[in-house]
N, C-alpha and C positions, 0 to 999 in steps of 0.2 A: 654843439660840442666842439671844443677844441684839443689838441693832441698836441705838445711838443715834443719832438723826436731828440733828441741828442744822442750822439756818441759818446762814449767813455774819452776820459783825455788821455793823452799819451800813452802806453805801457812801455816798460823797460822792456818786452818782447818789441815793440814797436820802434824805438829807439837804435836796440840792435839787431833791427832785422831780422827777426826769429819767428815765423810761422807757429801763431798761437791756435787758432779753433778753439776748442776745449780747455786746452790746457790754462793753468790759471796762472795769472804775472802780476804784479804790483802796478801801481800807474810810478812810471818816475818823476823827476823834481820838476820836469815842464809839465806834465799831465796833473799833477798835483797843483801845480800853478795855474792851469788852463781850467780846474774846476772851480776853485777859488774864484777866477774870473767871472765864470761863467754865472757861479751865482750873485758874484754882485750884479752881474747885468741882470738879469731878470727882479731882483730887489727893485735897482735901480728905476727900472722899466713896469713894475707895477703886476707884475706876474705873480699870480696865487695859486695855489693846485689843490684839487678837491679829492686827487688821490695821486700816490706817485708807485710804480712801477721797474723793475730794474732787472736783467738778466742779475742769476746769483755767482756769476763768476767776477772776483776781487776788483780787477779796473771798471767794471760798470757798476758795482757795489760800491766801492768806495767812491767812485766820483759822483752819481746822486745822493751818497750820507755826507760829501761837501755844502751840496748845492743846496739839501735839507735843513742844513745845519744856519746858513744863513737865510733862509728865509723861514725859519722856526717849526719847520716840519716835523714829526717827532714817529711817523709811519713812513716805512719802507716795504713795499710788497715783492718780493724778489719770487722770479720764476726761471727754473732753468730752460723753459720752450722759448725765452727768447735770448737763451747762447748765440754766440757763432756757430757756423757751418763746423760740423764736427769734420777732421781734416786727417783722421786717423792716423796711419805710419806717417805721416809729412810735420807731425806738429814737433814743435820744439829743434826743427832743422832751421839752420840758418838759410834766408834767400840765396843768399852765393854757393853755399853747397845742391843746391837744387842744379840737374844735371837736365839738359833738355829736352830728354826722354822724359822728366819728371812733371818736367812744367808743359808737355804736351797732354799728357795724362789727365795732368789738372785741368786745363784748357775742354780737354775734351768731358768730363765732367762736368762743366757748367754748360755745355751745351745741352747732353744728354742727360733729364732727370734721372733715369731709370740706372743709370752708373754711377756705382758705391766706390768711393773712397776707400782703399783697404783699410780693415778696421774702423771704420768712418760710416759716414750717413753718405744717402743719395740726394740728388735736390726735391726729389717729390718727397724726400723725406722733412725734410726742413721745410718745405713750401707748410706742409699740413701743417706743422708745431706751429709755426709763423702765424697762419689763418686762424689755428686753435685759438691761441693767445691771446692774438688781440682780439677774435668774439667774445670769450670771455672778458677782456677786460671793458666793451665797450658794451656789452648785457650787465655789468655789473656798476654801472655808472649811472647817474640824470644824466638825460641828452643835454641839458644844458652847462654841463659841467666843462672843469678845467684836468684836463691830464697829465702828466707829466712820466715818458715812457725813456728811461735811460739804457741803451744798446750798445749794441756791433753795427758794422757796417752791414754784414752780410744779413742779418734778424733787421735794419730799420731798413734796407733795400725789399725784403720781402714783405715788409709792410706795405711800402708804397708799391710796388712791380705785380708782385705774383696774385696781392688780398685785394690790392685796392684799384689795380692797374694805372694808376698815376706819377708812374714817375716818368721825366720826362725825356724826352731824347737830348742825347749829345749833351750831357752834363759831367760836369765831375765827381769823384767818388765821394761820400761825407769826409770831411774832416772832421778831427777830434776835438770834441769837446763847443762846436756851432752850433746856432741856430736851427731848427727844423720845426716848419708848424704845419699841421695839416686842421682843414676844418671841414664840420659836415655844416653841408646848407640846409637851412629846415625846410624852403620850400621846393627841392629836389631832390631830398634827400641824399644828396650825392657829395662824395669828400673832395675839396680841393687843398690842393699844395697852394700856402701862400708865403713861404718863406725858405730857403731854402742854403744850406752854408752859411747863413745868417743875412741871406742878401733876398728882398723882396722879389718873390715868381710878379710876373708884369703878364 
């Protein structure tokens, strides 16, 4: 089985700065540009999906019914277990209005699963949804199938980290709208990362 991972391209939350989670944003005119892209590369590149997947929040919705749309896909399975990190009282603030008391906060919440975000989720909350999801979506598939799973940074980091333990150290965060593949090996049953930002894992 193979899995490509993407993020959503740009959001207008992303652009200016705006502490999204939950909340829902359009992708703007480079994200909209970056999915367009993206699906030509996989056209171009010979990529087919035997099912495709997508958080039902508007920038990861809209940018796999791009990416669908050129390579003639006519199914989207949208699931809200794989949103971002619900981000409660913090979402829809701008980064520069975050006060350092805020972003200590934060900090310390992704340390500590067990601490909720006011009005928000904990990370052993989001771990579960995260591992829910993709069992489901990989009991739901031939092992020998193609995926295609459109996310967040924070939902395609728990795929790899917390479900799969393979992500790798001292990398950089997804960019939007890259490459990401993961695959399971038949004769160990075990998933490797073999692409990653759109640049080959060695």
């Amino acid at each position: 089985m193979k899995i490509v991972l993407i993020r959503h391209g740009e959001s207008e939350a992303n652009r200016q700065r705006i502490i999204q989670g939950h909340q829902d944003f359009p992708l703007s005119e480079l994200g909209l540009t970056q999915a367009e892209e993206m699906g030509d590369f996989l056209l171009k590149n010979g990529y087919s999906f035997d099912s495709v997947y997508s958080s039902d929040l508007t920038r990861a919705k809209t940018t796999a019914e791009i990416i669908c749309k050129k390579l003639q896909i006519d199914t989207i399975k949208t699931d809200e277990r794989l949103r971002e990190f619900n981000l409660g009282i913090y979402e829809g603030r701008r980064n520069d209005e975050m006060t350092t008391e805020d972003n200590s906060f934060l900090v310390s919440c992704w340390k500590d699963d067990l601490k909720r975000v006011p009005e928000g989720e904990n990370g052993q909350e989001m771990k579960a949804r995260i591992k829910d999801v993709f069992t489901d979506i990989i009991s739901m598939n031939d092992s020998k199938g193609t995926i295609l799973i459109v996310g967040h940074g924070g939902s395609l980091f728990h795929i790899l980290d917390s479900t799969l333990q393979i992500y790798p150290e001292k990398i950089d965060w997804f960019e939007n709208c890259k490459l990401n593949e993961i695959v399971l090996q038949p004769d160990t049953e075990k998933w490797t990362l073999t692409i990653y930002n759109g640049k080959n894992i060695s």
